[in-house]
Phi, psi and omega in degrees: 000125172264138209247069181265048185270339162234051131244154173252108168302128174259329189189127154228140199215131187321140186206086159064039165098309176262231192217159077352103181232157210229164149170152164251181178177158181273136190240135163309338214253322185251004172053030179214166134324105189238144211223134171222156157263150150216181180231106188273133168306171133309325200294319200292015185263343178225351170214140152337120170247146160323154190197126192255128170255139196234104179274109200259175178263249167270111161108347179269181204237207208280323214261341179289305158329269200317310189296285213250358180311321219057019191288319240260316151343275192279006171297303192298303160338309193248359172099018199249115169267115197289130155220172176196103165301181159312185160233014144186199170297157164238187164051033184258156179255086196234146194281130193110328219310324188248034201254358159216182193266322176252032150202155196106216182282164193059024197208028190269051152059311187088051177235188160236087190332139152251319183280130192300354167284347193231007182294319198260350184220302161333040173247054189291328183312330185276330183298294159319299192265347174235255198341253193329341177286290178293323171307318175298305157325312201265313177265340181237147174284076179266096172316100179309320224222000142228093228235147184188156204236125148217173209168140182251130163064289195253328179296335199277319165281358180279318152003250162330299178308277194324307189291310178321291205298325190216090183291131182106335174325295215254144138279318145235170172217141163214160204228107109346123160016074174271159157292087184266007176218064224284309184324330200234030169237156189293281184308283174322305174322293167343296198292288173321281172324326181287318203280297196271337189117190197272002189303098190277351193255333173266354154298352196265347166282004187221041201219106176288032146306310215235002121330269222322297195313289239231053165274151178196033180257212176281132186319117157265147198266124151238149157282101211209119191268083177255087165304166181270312201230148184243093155312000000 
């Protein structure tokens, strides 16, 4: 039985035996209104299914995965209920937020802000891995314990981090061309600066590089799609 008393179905539409659903819903952890896609299998109308969170990167919202991946096929094929939040607050007033492409909207890293211009709505990481995690448990026919992360570019590290951060959550990560090492990239200096500060050693909680080294939780299967070069 589903418990949609805190989401607003905004749109649905039939997709390869199940369906493509929209919703909103008020989120405590970014203090905004926040908008997610999902993608229901068919299989899930009669049994619990599994579920892949889908991280897009920069500058894109809730609707891209879904618009241009295709994914929605072998989702349907193999029984996988898809979801794919924002990729920060919206509708919020913060002075900057919108003045580049890689910070601000569209850009919240999947971190958790410290520095106090960005502290109350720059949390997507708690967003992702708890807020947004219970609602899909709590409202989709979903197997809680088999749940798994992947994301392209600024999501591939949002990915890595989510999965690093909280051993045992995911069954795998997996990353498309992720920012996997944000401390020594030009868009991670950035980012990292703005959200935590000039601290260069607490960027490193949030660098799957440099996680990785001092991992020590349950074997993770990750998967990690890397070009040499990004036309």
């Amino acid at each position: 039985v589903l418990n949609m008393s805190k989401l607003e179905r905004l749109s649905t539409t039939k997709c390869f035996g199940g369906s493509v659903q929209r919703f909103s819903h008020d989120s405590a952890v970014l203090s905004c209104s926040m908008k997610f896609h999902v993608f229901v299998p068919p299989q899930a109308e009669s049994r619990k299914v599994p579920v892949l969170y889908w991280l897009s990167g920069l500058t894109c919202t809730d609707e891209n995965f879904i618009q241009k991946a295709g994914a929605q096929k072998v989702a349907s094929e193999l029984g996988l209920l898809i979801v794919c939040p924002d990729t920060s607050a919206r509708g919020v007033q913060i002075e900057g937020q919108d003045d580049s492409w890689d910070f601000g909207s569209g850009a919240g890293f999947y971190l958790t802000a410290t520095e106090e211009k960005w502290v109350k709505h720059y949390n997507m990481f708690d967003y992702v891995t708890k807020e947004l995690r219970t609602i899909v448990n709590e409202n989709f026919s979903v197997l809680a314990d088999r749940q798994s992360i992947s994301g392209h570019s600024m999501g591939g590290h949002g990915a890595l981090i989510c999965a690093l951060k909280n051993p045992g959550l995911y069954r795998s990560a997996s990353a498309f061309a992720p920012i996997a090492n944000p401390v020594n990239a030009p868009w991670g200096k950035k980012a990292f600066t703005g959200y935590l500060g000039s601290d260069q050693e607490k960027w490193k909680q949030w660098d799957a590089t440099e996680l990785v080294q001092n991992y020590e939780g349950p074997d993770l299967h990750f998967l990690i799609d890397q070009v040499c070069s990004k036309n």
